[in-house]
N, C-alpha and C positions, 0 to 999 in steps of 0.2 A: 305609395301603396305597395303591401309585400303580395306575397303568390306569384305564378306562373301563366303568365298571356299565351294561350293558344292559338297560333296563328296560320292558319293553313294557306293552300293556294290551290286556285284550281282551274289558272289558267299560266301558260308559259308565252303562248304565242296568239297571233290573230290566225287562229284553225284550229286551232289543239282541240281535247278530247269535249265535246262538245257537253258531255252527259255530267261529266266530271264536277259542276256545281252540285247538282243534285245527290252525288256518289259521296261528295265533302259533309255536306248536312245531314246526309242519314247517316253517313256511316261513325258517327262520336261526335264528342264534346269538345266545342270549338268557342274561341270569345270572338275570334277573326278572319275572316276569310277573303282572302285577297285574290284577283286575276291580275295577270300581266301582260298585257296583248300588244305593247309597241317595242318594233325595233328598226333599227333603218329604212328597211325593206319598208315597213309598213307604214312609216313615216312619208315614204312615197306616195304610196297605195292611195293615202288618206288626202292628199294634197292634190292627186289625179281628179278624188270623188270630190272636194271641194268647188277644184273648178268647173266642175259639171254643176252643182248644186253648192252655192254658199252656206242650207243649214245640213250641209253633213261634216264628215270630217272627224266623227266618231266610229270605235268598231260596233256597227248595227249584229253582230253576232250577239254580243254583250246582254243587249236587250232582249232579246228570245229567249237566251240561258236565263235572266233574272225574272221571267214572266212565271215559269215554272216553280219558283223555287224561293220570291221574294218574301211570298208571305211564312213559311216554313223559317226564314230568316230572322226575321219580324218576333216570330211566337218563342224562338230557342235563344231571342237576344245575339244573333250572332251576327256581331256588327260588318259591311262591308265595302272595303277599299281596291279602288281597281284604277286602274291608269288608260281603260279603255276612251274616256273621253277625247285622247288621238292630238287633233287641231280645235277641237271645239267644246272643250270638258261644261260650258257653260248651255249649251244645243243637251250633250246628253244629258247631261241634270234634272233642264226641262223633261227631256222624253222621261226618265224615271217618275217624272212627281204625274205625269199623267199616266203611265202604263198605271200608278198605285191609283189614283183616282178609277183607272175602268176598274181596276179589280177591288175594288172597296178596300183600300188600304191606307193608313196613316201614316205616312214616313217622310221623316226628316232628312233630305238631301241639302249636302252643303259638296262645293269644287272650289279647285285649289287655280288656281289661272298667274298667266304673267308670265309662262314660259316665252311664248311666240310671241317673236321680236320683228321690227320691221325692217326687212331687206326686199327692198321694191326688185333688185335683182334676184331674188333668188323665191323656189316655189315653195320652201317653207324653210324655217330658219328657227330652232327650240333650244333654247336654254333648262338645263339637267336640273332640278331644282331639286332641292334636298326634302327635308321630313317632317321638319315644324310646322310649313302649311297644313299638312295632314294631322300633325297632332293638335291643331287649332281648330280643325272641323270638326274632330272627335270628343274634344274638351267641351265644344256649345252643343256634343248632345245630338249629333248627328249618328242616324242610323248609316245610312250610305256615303264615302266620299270620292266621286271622281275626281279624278285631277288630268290634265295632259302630258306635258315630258317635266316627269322625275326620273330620277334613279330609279331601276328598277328594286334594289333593296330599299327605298324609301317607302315600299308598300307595305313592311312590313317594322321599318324604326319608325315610322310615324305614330303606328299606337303603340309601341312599346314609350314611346316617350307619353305619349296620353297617359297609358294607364301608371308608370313608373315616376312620373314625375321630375324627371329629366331634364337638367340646360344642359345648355351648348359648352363648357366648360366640361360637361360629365365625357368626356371624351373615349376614354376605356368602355365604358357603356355604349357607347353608340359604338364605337369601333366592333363590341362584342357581337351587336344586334345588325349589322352591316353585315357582319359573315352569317348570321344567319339567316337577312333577307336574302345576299346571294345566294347561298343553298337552295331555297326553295323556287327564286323566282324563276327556274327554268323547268317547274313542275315534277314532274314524273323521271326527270335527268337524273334528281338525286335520289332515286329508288328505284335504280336499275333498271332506270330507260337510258340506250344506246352507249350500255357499258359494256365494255372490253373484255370482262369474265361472265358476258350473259346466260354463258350456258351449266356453267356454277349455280345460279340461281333458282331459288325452289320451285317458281314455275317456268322456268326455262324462259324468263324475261314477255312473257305474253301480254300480259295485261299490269303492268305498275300501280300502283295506288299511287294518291298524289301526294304531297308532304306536309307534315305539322313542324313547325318551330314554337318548343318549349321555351319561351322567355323568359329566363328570371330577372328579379331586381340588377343583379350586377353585369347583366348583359352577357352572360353565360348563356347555354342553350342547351335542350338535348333535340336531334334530328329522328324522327319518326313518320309514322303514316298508322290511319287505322287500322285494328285489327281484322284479320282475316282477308286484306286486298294487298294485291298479286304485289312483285318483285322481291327489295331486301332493301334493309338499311343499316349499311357496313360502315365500319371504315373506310375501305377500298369505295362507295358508290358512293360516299358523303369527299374523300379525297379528290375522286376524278372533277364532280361539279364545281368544285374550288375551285379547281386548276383550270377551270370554265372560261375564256373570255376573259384573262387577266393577264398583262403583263409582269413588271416585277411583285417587291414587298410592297411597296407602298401603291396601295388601292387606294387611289384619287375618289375624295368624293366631295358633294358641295358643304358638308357637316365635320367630318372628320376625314386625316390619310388612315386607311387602317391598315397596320402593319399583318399583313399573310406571314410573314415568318416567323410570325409569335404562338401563331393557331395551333389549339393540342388538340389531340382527337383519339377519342378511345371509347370502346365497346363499351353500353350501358345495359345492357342486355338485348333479348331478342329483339332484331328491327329499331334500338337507342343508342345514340351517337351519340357522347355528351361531346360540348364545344366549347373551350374554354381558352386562357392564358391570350386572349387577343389583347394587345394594347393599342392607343390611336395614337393619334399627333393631330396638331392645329388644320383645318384645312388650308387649300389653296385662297389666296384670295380670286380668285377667277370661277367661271362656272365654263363646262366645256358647251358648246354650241352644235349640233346637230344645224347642216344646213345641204340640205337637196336641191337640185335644181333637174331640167328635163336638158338632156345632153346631144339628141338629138334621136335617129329611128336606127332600128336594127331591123336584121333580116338572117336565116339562114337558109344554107341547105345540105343537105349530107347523103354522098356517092358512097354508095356499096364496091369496092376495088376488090376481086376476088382471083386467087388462084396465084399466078407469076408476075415477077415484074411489077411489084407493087409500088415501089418510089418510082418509077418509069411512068405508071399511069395518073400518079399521084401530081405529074410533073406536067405531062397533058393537060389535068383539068385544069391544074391553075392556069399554064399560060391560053389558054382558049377563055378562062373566065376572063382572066386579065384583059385579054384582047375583046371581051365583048364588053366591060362595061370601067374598064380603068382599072387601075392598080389603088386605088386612093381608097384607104379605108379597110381591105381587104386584111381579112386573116385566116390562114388553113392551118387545119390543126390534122395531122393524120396520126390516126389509133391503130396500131400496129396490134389487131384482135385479131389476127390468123394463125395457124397454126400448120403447119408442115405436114404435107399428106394427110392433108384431112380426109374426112369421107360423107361429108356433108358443106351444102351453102355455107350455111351460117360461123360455121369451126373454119373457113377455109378465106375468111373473108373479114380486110380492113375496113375500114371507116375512115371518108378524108370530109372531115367538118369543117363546112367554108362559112362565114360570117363576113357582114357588110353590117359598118358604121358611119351613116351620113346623116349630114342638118338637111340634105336634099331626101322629103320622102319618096318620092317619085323616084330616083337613084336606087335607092337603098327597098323599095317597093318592088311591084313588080318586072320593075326591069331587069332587078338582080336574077330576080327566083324564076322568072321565064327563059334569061339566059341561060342558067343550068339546064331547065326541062330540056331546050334545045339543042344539045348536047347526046341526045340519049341516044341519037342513030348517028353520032356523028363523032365518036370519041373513041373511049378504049375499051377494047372486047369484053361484051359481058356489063357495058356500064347499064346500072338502073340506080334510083335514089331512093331514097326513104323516107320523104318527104313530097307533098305535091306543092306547085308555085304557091305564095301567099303575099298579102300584102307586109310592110313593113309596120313594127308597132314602136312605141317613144320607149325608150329609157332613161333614167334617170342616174346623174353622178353625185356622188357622198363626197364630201368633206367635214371636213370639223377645224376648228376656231375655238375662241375665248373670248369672252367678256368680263368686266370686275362684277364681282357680285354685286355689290353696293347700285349697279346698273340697269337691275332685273326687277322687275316690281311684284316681287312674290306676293301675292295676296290671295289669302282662307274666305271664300264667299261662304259667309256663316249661315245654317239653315233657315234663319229667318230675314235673310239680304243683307246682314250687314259684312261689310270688307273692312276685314283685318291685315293690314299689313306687316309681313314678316320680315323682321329685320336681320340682316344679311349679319353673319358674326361677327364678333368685335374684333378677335384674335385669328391672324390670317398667316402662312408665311410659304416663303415661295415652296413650289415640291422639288422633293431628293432632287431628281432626275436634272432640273436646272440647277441645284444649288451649286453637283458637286462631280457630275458627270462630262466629261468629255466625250463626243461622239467618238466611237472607236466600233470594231467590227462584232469581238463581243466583248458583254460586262458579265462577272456573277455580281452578283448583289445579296451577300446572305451577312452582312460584318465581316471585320477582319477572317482571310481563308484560315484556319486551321492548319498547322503544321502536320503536313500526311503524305507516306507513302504511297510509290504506285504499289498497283496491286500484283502481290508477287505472283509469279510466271506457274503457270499448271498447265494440267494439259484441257485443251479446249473441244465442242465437238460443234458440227455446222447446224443450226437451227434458227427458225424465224427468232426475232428477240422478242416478240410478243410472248415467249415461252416465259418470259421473266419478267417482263413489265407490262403495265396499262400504258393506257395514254387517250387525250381527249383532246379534242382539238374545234377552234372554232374561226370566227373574223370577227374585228372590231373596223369599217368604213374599209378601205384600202392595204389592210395589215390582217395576218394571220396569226395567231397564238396555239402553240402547242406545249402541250404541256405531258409529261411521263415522269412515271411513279413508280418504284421498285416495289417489288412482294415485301421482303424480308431486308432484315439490316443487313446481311452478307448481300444479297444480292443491291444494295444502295453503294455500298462501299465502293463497287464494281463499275457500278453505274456513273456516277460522279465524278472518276475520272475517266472515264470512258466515251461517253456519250459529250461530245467538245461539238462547238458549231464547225469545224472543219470534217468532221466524221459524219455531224447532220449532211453536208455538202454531199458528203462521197453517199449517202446512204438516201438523199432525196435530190437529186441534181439540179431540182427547180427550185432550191430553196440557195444557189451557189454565186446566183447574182444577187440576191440583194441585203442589206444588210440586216443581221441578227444579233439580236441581246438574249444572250444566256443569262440563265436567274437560278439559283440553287436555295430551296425550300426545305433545308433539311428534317424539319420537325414534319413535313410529309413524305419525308424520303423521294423528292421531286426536284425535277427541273425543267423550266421553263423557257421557253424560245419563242421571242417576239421577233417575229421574220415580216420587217418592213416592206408594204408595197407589193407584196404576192400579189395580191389580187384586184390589183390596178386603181379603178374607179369605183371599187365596192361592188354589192351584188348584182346590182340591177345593171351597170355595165358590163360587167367582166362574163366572157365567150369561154370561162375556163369550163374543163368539165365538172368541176366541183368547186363553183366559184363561192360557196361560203367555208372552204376548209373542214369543212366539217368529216371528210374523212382521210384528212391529212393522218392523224393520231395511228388508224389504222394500218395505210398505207406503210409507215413507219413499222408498226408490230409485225408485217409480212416480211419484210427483207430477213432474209437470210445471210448471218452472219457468226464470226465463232463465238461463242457462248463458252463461258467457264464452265470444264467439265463438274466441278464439286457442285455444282448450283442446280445439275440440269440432270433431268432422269437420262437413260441412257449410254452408249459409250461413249469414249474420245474418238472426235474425228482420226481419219487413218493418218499415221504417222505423228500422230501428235501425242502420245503416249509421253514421252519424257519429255516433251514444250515446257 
């Protein structure tokens, strides 16, 4: 079929903009409207509410949004895919075909099942499934399709393969339609939500509208949103989501690898991104495995340390906490948030964040957190917390695995019961990363490097580098991704060699133990660093203070460091006139 699938999206997360279904439907002409509400995190969430109650295991938000606004759906033809079904896409189906019975409504529900696998060790255990299921729910003529763990771009190659008529061979096609489900699937991200030049933007980043993906037949795209609702859609805010939760070029999926270092990107006019030149490759024969388990109880508590003597008192608590409840488990993290002659509390005063992780709740419960309290007339001058005693609550730890496809029983529960099984690709072959990679500290990965000069010597001036770049940054399970983007071709030049994993070291110091791959995106003027292991056991373990990275990117745009004077408004720093 020819023409342009409209595909929008109007969920990113389990919490997001809650009205945003309703904002998608009035606000223009759509053929698709997709939410995406799983990610790790919630993968947890869902497996907690499980084993409270066997028929949950769905995002119950889903179903409020879609009460409001099914029938509107319904009248405008605007088909809808969501991946909110969680653990149990067969549970919400059901709830869908009743919520449309109370409200006198006729709709054809069909879910895509077979992700979750069984590991009697583990509290949930999902296989990524790719996009055919969905374009098989779509094909029999279904209005609605849940499914549980796909790709999150699968929400949106699924009816481009419906309505295009797509095999698994059309690989450039799907590779095209992959970078455009990424784009959207993290909502309102790619139209200048939690971008780096927000205050550039014409509402000064207040309210985003959420995004359309222009599909065409050859799996080209343009990136938009409706007219008249808040952000932008740049280059620069279609660039950063790219660079979103992706390691190198090759974007592993269960359909296609899609090569990122092919992606062209250029103004189509006001708020249109066109998206073009992506090619694919075979995919992997494996599928990656999302697998949670409950890792044991956490607890915290956090001392106000104020005034003098701050690693002295810092030094107190631990050993008194030590000595009241063991050393095992424990981790202090002090935030050195004071400032020298202050003239207030709060300006004058650190934070020492203590965390306890035990399988013992009772440990890790309130023997932890009353041991602090008691401490309060008996420790370092001035000590009070910020926190009252509590008890301890479960966490959960993330890994991830692989299975062969051909292992996964993807099946399309078609709207009138019947199961379709989808067969796993014929053409499979192992990915880059194993074919041809040796572990080493870093890699670029962009094809053979370019024969290029360093950048010759000028004179420089002191400035945050955010002055010259983006950058976005987020986690994939245990691993962080960052990604930054030059403005201009002069300032990329600069960039490229500049910005090495040993200068990340010097410029983030927490990023100095563990290993990172450098990736160079030149066609986005980008480089990427997959910094293995930051963040431990994933979100729901990790005591960091921004244990999903997510403001890594910016962290990085703050340091101050010398900037090419010709690139940067202002003078040369002093004495660097002739550098």
């Amino acid at each position: 079929m020819t023409g342009v699938l409209r595909v929008g999206n109007a969920s990113g997360f389990y919490g997001d903009r809650f009205t945003a279904w309703r904002e998608m439907l009035d606000g223009g002409e759509l053929d698709v409207l997709t939410g995406d509400y799983l990610a790790e995190l919630t993968m947890l969430i869902l497996g907690r509410d499980r084993l409270r109650d066997p028929g949950l295991g769905y995002a119950k938000t889903f179903l409020r949004q879609l009460e409001g606004c099914l029938g509107t759906a319904l009248d405008r033809g605007v088909r809808i895919v969501t991946n909110a079904g969680g653990l149990h896409p067969a549970g919400l189906a059901t709830a869908i075909a009743a919520l449309a019975d109370r409200l006198g409504l006729s709709v054809r529900v069909a879910h895509v099942e077979g992700d979750a696998l069984p590991r009697p060790d583990a509290l949930t255990a999902n296989a990524y499934l790719g996009a055919f299921g969905i374009a098989a729910c779509l094909d029999a003529g279904a209005d609605v399709v849940v499914t549980g763990r796909v790709t999150d771009a699968s929400l949106a190659v699924g009816p481009a393969i419906a309505r295009f008529g797509w095999r698994p061979d059309d690989l450039d096609r799907l590779a095209g339609a992959t970078v455009a489900g990424h784009l959207i699937e993290c909502g309102a991200q790619v139209t200048g939500g939690n971008f780096s030049f927000f205050t550039e933007l014409p509402d000064g980043g207040h309210r985003p509208g959420f995004p359309i993906a222009e599909i065409h037949p050859d799996g080209s795209s343009v990136l938009t949103k409706h007219p008249g609702t808040g952000g932008a859609v740049t280059v620069e805010t279609v660039t950063a989501q790219l660079l979103y939760e992706v390691a190198g070029p090759d974007y592993l999926g269960p359909d296609v690898v899609t090569r990122l270092d092919t992606v062209r990107l250029r103004q189509d006019g006001p708020d249109r991104v066109r998206v073009d030149g992506v090619r694919g490759t075979p995919p992997p024969a494996t599928l990656k495995v999302g697998v949670n388990n409950l890792g044991g109880f956490r607890n915290s508590m956090t001392f106000v340390l104020c005034g003098l003597d701050i690693p002295a008192k810092a030094a107190l608590v631990r050993g008194q906490v030590e000595a009241a409840v063991g050393a095992d488990g424990l981790e202090f993290t002090l935030a050195r948030t004071d400032h020298p002659d202050a003239a207030d509390t709060e300006t004058a005063s650190a934070l020492l964040h203590v965390h306890l992780r035990d399988g013992d709740r009772a440990r890790a419960g309130r023997a932890f957190s009353a041991a602090a309290v008691e401490l309060a007339l008996a420790s370092y001058p001035g000590c009070t917390l910020t926190t009252l005693p509590g008890d301890a609550t479960p966490y959960g730890v993330f890994t991830a695995d692989a299975v062969p496809q051909a292992d996964v029983p993807h099946v399309a529960v078609l709207p009138d019961g019947t199961r379709l099984a989808v067969p796993p690709p014929s053409r499979t072959v192992a990915p880059a990363a194993e074919r041809t990679l040796a572990p080493t500290a870093e890699r670029t990965l962009a094809g053979p490097a370019p024969a290029r000069a360093a950048p010759a010597p000028g004179p420089t001036r002191r400035g945050p580098l955010g002055e010259l770049v983006g950058a976005r940054s987020g986690d994939k399970g245990g691993d962080a991704n960052l990604g930054v983007w030059a403005r201009s071709d002069a300032t990329w030049g600069w960039l490229r060699e500049w910005l090495t994993v040993d200068r990340l070291a010097e410029l983030l110091p927490e990023t100095a133990a563990s290993t990172v791959e450098r990736y160079e995106l030149p066609n986005l003027r980008a480089v990427n660093f997959a910094i293995r292991g930051l963040l431990g056991q994933g979100v729901a373990a990790s005591t960091r203070f921004d244990p999903q990275a997510k403001a890594l990117g910016e962290l990085l745009r703050s340091r101050v460091v010398d900037l090419p004077a010709a690139l940067t408004p202002g003078p040369p720093a002093a004495g660097e006139a002739d550098r």
